[in-house]
Backbone as ProteinMPNN parsed JSONL, in Angstrom:
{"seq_chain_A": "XXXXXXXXXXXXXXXXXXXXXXXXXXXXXXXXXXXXXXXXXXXXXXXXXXXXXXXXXXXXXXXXXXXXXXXXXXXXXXXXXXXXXXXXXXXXXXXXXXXXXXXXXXXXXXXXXXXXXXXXXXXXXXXXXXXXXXXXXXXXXXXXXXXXXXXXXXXXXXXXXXXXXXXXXXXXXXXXXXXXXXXXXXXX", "coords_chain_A": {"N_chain_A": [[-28.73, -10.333, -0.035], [-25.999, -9.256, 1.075], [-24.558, -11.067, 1.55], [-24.866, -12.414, -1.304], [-23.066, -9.969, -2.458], [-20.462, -10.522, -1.125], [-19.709, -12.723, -1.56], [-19.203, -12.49, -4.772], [-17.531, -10.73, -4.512], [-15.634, -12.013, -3.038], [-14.688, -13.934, -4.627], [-14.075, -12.592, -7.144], [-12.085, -11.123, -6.0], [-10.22, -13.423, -5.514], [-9.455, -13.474, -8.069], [-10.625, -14.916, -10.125], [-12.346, -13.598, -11.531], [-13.052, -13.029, -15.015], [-10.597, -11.732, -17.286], [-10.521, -9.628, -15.5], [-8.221, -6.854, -14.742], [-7.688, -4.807, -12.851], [-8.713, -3.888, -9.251], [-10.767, -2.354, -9.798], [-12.135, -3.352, -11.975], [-12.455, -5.762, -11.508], [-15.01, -5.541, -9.494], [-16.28, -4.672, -10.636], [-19.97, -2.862, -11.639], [-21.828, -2.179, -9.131], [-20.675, -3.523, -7.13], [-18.885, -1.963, -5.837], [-19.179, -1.471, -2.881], [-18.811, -4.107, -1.685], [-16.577, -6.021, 0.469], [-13.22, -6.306, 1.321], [-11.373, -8.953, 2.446], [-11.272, -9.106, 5.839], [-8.805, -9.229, 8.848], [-8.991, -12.063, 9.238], [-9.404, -13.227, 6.828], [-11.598, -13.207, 6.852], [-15.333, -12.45, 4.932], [-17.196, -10.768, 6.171], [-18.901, -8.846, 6.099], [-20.885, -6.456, 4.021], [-19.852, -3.868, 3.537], [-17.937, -1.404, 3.161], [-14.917, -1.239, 2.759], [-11.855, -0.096, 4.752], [-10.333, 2.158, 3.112], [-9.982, 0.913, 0.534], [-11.235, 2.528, -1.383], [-8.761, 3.113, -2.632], [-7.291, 1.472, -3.104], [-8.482, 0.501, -6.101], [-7.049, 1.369, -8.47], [-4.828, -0.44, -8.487], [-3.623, -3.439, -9.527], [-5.103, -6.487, -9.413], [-3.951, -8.906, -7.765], [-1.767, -7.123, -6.414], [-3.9, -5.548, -5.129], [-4.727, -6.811, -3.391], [-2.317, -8.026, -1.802], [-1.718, -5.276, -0.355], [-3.844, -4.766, 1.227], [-4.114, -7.243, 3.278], [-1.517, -6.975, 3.911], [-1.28, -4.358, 5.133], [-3.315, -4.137, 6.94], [-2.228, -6.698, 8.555], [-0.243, -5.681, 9.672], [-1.054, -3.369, 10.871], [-1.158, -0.904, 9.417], [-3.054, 2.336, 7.876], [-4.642, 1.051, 4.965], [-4.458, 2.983, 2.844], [-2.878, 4.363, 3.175], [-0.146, 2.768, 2.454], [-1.063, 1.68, 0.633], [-1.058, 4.448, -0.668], [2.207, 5.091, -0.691], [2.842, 2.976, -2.587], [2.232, 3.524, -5.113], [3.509, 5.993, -4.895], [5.643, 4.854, -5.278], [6.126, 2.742, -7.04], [3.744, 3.084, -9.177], [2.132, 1.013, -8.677], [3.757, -1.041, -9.57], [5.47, -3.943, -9.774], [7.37, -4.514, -11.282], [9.131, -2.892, -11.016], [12.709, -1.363, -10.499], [15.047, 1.139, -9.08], [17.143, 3.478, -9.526], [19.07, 3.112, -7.663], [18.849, 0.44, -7.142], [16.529, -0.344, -5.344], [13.697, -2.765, -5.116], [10.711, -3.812, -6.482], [7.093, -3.242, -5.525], [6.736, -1.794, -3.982], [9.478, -0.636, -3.195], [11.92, -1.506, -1.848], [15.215, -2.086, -0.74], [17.712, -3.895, -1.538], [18.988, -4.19, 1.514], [17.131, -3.36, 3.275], [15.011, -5.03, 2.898], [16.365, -7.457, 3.733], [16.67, -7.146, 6.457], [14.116, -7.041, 7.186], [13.672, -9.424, 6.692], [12.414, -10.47, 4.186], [11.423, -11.407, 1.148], [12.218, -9.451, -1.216], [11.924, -9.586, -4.396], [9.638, -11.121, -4.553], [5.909, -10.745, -4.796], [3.785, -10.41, -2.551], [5.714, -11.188, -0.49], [7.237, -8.471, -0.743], [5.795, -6.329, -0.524], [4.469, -6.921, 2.054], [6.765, -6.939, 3.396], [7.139, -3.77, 2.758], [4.851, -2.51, 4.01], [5.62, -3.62, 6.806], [8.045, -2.375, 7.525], [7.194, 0.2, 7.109], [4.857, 0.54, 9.433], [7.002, -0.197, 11.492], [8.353, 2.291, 11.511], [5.877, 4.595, 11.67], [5.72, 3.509, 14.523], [8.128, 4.497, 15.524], [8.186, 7.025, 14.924], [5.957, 8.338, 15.58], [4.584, 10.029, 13.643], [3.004, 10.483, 11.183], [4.091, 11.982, 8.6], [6.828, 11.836, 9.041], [7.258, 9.6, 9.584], [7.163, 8.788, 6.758], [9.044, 10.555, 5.378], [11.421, 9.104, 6.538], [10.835, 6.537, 5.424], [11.541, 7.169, 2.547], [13.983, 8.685, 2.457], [15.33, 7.317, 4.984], [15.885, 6.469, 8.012], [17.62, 7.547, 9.989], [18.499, 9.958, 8.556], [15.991, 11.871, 8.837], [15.949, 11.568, 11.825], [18.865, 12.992, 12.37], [17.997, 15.033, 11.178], [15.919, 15.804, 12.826], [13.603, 16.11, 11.848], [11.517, 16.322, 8.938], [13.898, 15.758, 6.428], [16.085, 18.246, 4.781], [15.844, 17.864, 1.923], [15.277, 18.079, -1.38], [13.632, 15.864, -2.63], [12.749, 14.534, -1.154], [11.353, 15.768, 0.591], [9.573, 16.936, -2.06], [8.59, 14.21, -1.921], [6.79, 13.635, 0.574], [5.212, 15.755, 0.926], [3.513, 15.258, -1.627], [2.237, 12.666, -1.364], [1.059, 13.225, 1.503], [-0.733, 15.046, 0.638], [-2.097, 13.732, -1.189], [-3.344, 12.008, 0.349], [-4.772, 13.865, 2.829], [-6.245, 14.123, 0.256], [-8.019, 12.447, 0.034], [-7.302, 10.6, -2.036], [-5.379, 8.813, -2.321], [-4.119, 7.94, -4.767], [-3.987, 8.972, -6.669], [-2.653, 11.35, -9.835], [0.094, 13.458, -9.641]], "CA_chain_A": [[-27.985, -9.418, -0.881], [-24.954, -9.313, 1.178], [-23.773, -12.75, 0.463], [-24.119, -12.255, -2.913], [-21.864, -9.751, -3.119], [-19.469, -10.746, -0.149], [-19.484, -13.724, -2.495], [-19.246, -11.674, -5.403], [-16.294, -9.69, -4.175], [-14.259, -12.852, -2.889], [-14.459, -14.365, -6.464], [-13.206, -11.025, -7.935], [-10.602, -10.868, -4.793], [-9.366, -14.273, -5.644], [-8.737, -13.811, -9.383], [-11.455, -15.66, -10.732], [-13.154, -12.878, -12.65], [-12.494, -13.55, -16.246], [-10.858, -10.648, -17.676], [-10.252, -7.929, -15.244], [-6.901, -6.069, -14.555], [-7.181, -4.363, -11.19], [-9.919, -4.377, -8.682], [-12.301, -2.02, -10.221], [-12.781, -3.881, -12.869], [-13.296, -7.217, -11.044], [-15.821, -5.48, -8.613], [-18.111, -4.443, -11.488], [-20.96, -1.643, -11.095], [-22.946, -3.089, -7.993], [-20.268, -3.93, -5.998], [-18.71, -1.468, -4.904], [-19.717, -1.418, -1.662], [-17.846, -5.083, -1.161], [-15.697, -5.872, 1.757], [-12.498, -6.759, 1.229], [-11.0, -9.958, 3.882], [-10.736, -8.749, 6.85], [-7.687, -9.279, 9.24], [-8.748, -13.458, 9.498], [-9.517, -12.953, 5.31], [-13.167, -14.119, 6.447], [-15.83, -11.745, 4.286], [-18.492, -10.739, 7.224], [-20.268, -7.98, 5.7], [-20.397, -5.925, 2.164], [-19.41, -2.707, 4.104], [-17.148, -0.299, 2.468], [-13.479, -1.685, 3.98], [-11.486, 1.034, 4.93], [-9.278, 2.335, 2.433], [-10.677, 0.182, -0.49], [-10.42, 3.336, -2.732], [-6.971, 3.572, -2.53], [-6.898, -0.135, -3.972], [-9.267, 0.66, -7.222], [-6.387, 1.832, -9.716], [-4.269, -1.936, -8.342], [-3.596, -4.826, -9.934], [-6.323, -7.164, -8.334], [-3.001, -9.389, -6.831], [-0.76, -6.272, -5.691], [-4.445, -4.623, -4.295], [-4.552, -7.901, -2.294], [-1.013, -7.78, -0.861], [-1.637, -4.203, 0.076], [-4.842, -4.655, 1.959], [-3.598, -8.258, 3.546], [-0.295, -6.532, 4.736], [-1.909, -3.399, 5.687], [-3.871, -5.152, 7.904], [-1.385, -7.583, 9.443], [1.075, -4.568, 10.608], [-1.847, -2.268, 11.482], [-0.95, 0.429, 8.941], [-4.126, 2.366, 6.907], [-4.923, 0.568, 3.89], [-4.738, 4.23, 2.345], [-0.803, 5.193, 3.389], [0.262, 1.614, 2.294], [-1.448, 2.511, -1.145], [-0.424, 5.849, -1.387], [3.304, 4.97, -0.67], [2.88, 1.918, -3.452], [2.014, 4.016, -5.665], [4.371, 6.96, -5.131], [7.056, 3.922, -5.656], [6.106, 2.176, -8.567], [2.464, 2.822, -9.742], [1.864, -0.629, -8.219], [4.566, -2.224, -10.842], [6.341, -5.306, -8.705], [8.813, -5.066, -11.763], [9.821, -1.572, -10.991], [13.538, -1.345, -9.951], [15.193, 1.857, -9.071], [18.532, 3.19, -10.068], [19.904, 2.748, -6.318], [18.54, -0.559, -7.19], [15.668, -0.397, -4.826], [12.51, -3.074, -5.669], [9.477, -3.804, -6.443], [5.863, -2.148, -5.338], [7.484, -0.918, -2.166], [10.89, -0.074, -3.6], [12.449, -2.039, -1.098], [16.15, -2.069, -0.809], [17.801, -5.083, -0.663], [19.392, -4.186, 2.644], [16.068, -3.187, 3.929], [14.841, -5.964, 2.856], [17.171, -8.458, 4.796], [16.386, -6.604, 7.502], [12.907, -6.96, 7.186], [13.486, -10.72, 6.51], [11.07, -10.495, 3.132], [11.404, -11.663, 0.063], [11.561, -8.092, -2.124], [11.311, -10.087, -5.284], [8.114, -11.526, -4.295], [5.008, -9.611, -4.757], [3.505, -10.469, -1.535], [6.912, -9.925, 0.862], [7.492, -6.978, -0.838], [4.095, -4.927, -0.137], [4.614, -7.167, 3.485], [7.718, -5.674, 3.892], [7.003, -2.031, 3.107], [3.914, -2.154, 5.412], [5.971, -3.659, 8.134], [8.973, -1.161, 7.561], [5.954, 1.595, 7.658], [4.453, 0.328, 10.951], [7.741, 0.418, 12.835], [8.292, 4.007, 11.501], [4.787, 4.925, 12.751], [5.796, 3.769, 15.892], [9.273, 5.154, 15.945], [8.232, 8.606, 14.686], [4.785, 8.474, 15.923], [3.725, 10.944, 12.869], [2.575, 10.248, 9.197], [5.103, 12.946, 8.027], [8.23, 11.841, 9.307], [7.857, 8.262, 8.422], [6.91, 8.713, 5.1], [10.121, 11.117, 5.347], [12.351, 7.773, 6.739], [10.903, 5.869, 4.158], [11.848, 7.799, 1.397], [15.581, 9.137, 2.888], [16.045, 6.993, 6.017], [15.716, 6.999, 9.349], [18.749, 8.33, 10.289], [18.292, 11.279, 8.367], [15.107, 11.867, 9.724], [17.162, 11.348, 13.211], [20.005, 14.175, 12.226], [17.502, 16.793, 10.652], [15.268, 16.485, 13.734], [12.358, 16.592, 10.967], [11.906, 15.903, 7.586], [15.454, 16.274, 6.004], [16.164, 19.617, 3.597], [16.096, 17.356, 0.437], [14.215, 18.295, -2.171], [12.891, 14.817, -3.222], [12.185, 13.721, 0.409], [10.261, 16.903, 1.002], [8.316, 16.396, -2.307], [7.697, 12.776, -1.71], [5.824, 13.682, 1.726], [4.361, 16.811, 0.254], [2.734, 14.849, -2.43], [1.719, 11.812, -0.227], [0.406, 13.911, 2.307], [-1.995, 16.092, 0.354], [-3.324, 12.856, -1.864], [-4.088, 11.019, 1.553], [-5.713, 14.48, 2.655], [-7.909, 14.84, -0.144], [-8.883, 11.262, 0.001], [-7.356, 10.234, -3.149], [-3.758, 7.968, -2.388], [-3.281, 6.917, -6.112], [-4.058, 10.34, -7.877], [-1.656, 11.444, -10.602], [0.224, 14.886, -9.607]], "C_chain_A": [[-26.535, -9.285, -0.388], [-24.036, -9.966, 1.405], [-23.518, -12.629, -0.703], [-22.8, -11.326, -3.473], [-20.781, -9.842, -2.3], [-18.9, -12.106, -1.529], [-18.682, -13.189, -4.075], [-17.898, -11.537, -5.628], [-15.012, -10.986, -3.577], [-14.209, -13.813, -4.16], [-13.449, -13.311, -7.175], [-12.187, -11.386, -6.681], [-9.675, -12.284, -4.86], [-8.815, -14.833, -7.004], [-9.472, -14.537, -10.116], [-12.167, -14.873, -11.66], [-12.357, -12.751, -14.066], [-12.232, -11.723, -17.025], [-10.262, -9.323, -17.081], [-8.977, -7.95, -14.704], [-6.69, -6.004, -13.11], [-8.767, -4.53, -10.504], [-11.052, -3.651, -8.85], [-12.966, -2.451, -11.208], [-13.324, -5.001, -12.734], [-14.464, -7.043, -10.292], [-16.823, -4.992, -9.701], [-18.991, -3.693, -11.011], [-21.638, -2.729, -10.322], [-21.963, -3.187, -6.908], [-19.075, -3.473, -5.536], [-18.11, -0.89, -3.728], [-18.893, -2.935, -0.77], [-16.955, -4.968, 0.16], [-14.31, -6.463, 1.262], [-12.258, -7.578, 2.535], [-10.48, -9.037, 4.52], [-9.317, -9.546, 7.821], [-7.459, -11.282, 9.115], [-9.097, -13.851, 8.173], [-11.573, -13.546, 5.65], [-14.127, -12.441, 5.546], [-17.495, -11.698, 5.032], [-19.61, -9.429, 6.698], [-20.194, -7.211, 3.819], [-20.549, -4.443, 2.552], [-18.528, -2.273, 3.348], [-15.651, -0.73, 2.962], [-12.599, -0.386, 3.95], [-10.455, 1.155, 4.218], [-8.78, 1.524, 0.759], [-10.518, 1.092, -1.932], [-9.562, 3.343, -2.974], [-6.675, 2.331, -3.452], [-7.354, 0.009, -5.843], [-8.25, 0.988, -8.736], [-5.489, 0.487, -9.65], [-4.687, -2.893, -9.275], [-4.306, -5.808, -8.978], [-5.091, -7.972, -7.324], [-2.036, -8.573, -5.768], [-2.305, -5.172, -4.773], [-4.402, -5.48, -2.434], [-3.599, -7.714, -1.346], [-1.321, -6.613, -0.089], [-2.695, -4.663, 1.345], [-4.374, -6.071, 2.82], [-1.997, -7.588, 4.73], [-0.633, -5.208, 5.463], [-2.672, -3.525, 7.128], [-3.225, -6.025, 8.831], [-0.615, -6.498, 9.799], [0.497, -3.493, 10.721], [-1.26, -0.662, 11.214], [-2.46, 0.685, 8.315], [-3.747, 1.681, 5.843], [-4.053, 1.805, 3.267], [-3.23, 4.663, 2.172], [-0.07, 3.963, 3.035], [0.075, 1.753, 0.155], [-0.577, 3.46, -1.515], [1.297, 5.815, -1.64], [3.673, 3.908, -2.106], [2.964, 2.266, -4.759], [2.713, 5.209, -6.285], [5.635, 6.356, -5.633], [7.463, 3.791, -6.477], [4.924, 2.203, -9.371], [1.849, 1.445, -9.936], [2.688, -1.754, -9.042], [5.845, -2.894, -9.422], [7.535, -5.074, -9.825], [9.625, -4.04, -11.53], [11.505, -1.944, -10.276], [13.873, 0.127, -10.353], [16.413, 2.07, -9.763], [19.44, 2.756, -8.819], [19.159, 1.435, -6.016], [17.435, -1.279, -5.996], [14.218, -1.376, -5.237], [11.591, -3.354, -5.443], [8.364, -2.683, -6.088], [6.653, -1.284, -4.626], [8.548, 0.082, -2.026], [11.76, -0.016, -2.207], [14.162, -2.402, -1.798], [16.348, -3.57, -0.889], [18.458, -5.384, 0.671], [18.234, -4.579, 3.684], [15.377, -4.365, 3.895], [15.153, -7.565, 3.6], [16.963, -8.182, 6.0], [15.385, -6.902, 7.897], [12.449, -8.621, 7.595], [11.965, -11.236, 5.107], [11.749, -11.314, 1.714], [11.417, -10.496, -1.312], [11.313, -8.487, -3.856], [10.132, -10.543, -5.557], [7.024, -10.638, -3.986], [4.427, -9.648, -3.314], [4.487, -10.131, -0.492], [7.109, -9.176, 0.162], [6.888, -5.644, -0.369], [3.743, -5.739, 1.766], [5.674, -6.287, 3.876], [7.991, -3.998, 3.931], [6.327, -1.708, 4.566], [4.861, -2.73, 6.581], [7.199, -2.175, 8.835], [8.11, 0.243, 8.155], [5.168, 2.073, 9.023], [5.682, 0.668, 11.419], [8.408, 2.076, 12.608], [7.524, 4.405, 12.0], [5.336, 5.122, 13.842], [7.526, 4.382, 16.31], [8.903, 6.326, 15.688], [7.041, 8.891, 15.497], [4.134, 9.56, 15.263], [4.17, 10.299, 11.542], [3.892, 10.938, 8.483], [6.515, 12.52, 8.044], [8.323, 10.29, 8.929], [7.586, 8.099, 7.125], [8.55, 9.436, 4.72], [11.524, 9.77, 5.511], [12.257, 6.949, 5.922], [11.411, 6.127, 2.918], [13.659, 8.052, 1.848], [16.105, 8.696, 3.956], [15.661, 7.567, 7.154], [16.581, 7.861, 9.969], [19.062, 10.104, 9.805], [16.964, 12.243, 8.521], [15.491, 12.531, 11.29], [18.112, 12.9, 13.376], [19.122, 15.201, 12.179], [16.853, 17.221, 12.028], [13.766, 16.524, 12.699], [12.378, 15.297, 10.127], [13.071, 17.073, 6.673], [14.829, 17.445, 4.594], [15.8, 18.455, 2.122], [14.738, 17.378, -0.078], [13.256, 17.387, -2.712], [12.259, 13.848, -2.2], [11.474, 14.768, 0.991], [8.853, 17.291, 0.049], [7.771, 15.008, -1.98], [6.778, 13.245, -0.757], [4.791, 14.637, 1.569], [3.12, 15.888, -0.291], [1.834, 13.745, -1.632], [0.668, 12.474, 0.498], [-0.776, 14.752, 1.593], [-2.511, 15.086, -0.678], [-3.716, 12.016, -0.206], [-5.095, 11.87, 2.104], [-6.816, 15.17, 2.04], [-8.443, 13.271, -0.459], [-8.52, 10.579, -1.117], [-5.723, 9.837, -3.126], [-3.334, 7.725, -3.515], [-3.437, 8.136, -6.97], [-2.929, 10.782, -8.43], [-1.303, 12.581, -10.156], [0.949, 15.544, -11.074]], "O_chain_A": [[-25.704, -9.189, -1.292], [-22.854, -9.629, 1.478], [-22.413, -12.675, -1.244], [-21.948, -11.57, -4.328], [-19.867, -9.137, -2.728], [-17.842, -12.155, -2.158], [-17.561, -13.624, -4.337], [-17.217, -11.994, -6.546], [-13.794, -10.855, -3.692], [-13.14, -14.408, -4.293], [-12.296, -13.42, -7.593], [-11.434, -12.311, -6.984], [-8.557, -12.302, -4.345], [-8.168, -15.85, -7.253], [-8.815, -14.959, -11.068], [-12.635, -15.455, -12.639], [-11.177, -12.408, -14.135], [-13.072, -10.849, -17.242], [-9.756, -8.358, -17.654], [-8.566, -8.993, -14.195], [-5.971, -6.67, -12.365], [-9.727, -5.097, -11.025], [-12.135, -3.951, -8.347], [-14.131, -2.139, -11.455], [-14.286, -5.431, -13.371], [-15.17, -8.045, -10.184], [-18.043, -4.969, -9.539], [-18.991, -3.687, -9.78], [-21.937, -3.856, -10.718], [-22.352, -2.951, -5.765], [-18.261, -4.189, -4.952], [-17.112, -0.197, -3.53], [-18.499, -2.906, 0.396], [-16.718, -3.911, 0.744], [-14.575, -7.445, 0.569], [-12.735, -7.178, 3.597], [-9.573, -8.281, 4.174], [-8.869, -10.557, 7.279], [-6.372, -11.842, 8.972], [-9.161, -15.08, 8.141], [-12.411, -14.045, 4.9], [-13.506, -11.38, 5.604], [-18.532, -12.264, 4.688], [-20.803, -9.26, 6.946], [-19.556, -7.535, 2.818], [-21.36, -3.777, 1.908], [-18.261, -3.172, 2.551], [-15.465, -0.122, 4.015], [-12.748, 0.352, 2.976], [-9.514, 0.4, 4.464], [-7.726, 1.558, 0.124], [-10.031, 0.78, -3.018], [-9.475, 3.809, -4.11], [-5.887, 2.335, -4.398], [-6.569, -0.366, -6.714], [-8.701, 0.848, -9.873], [-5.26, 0.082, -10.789], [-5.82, -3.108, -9.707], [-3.998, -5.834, -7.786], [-5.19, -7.735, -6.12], [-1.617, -9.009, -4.695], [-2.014, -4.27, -3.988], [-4.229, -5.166, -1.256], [-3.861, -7.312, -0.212], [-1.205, -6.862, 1.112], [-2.178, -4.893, 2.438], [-3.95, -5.326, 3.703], [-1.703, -7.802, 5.906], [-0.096, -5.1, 6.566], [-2.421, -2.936, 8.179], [-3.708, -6.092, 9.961], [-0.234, -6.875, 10.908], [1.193, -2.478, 10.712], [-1.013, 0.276, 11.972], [-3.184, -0.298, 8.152], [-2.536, 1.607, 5.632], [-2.846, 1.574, 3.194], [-2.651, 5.173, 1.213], [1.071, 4.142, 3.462], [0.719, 1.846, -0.89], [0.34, 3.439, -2.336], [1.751, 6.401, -2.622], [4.764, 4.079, -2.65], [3.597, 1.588, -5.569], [2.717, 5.539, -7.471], [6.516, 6.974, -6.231], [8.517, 4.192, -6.971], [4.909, 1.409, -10.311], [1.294, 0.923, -10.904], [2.413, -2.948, -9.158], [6.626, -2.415, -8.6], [8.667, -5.382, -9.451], [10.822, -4.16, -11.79], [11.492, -2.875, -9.471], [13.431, 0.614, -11.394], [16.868, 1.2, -10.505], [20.462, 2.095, -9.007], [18.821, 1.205, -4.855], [17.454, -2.486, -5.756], [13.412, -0.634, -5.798], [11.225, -3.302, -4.269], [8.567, -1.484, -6.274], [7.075, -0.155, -4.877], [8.679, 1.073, -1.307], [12.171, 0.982, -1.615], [14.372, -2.826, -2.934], [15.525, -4.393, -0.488], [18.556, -6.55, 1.053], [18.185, -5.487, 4.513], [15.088, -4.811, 5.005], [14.374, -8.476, 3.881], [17.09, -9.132, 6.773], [15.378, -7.142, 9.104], [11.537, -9.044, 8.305], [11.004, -12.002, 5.179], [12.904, -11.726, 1.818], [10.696, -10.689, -2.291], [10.592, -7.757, -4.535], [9.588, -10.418, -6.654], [7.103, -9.842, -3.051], [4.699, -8.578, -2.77], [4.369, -9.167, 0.265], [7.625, -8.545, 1.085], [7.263, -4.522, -0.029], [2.961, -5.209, 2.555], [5.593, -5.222, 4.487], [8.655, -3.271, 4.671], [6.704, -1.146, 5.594], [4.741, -1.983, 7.553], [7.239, -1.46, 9.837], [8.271, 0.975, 9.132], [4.924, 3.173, 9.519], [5.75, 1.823, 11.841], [8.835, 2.81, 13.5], [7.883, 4.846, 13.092], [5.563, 6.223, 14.344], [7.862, 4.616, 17.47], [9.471, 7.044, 16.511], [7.191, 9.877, 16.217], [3.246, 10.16, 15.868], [5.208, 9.828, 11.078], [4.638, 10.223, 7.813], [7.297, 12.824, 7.142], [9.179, 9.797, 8.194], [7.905, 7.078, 6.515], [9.221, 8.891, 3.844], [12.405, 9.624, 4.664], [13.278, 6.427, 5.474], [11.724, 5.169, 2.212], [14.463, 7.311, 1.283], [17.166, 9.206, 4.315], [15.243, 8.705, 7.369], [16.183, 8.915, 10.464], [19.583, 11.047, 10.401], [17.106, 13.438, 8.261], [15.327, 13.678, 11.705], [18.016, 13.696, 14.31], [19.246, 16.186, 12.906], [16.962, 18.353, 12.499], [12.845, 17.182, 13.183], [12.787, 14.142, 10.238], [13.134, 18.274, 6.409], [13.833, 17.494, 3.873], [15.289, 19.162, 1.254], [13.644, 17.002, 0.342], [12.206, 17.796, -3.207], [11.57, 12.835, -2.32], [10.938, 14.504, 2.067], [7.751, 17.665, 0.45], [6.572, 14.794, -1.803], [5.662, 13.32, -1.271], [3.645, 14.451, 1.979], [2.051, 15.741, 0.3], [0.693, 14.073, -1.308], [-0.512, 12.331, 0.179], [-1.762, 15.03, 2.276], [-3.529, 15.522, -1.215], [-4.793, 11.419, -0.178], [-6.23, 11.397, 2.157], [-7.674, 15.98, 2.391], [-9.343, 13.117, -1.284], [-9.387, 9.766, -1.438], [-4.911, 10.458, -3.812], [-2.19, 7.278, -3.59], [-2.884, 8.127, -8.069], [-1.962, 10.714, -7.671], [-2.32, 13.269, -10.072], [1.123, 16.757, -11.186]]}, "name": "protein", "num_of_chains": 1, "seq": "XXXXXXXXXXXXXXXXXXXXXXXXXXXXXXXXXXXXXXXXXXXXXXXXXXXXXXXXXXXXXXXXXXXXXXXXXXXXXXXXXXXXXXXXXXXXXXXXXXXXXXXXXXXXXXXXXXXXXXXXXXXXXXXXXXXXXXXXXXXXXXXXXXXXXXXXXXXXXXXXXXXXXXXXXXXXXXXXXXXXXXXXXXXX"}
């Protein structure tokens, strides 16, 4: 049984299911429970992968990237989502007005920086999660890099916090209380 749907689930995870959108529709009632590739993409059990909900409202290619880059720069699945989501509602075509793009809503500074590709669906949702990891480890709290992501490190840096601004205090707000009720992609 958990071949079949390891099997199952890397069919659906590689775009082969005829039909579906994002990845709850390729995983079909039964499965679930699937694993998404783990860090070497092999498919060792049909365990729950961590942060798998968070993927379920994705485009089956942009859930990929997420969970794939999530994984390679040892961010949660879940805060990789939830940020993807707060961006662009997983749209790669999204551009901002401070001309920020894709999932990630990657600059193109940040971007160069990053050394990504922000046109490309894959470096783009690489380059957030990597951007996200070295916030982690520069802030060493959830709060404040979600805060750098959204308004910069530097202002981050100055406030000592998360900066007064009203749209960098809801972003983390909102973030923060869909990651604590378990639900990264929920509409506010």
């Amino acid at each position: 049984m958990r071949l079949a749907l390891s099997l199952a689930f890397t069919a659906a995870t590689l775009g082969l299911a005829i039909g579906s959108s994002n990845a709850s529709e390729a995983l079909g009632r039964g499965l679930a429970d699937a694993a998404l590739p783990g860090p070497g993409g092999a498919y060792e059990s049909a365990e729950l992968s961590p942060g798998y909900e968070a993927l379920q409202k994705a485009p089956l290619p942009v859930a990929r990237a997420i969970h794939t880059s999530a994984v390679r720069h040892g961010v949660p699945v879940e805060l990789v989502a939830a940020v993807a989501w707060q961006e662009s509602r997983f749209r790669q075509n999204a551009v901002s007005s401070a001309g920020a793009l894709g999932v990630m809503q990657l600059t193109p500074d940040t971007a160069d920086t990053l050394k990504v590709d922000p046109h490309s669906l894959e470096g783009n949702v690489d380059g957030g999660a990597k951007y996200l990891a070295k916030l982690l480890k520069r802030f060493g709290d959830t709060r404040l890099a979600l805060a750098a992501y959204n308004a910069g490190p530097n202002s981050v840096k100055r406030f000592g916090g998360v900066p007064p601004y009203a749209e960098t205090q809801h972003y983390v707000t909102v973030i923060m209380d869909r990651l604590e009720a378990g639900e990264p992609t929920r509409s506010v």
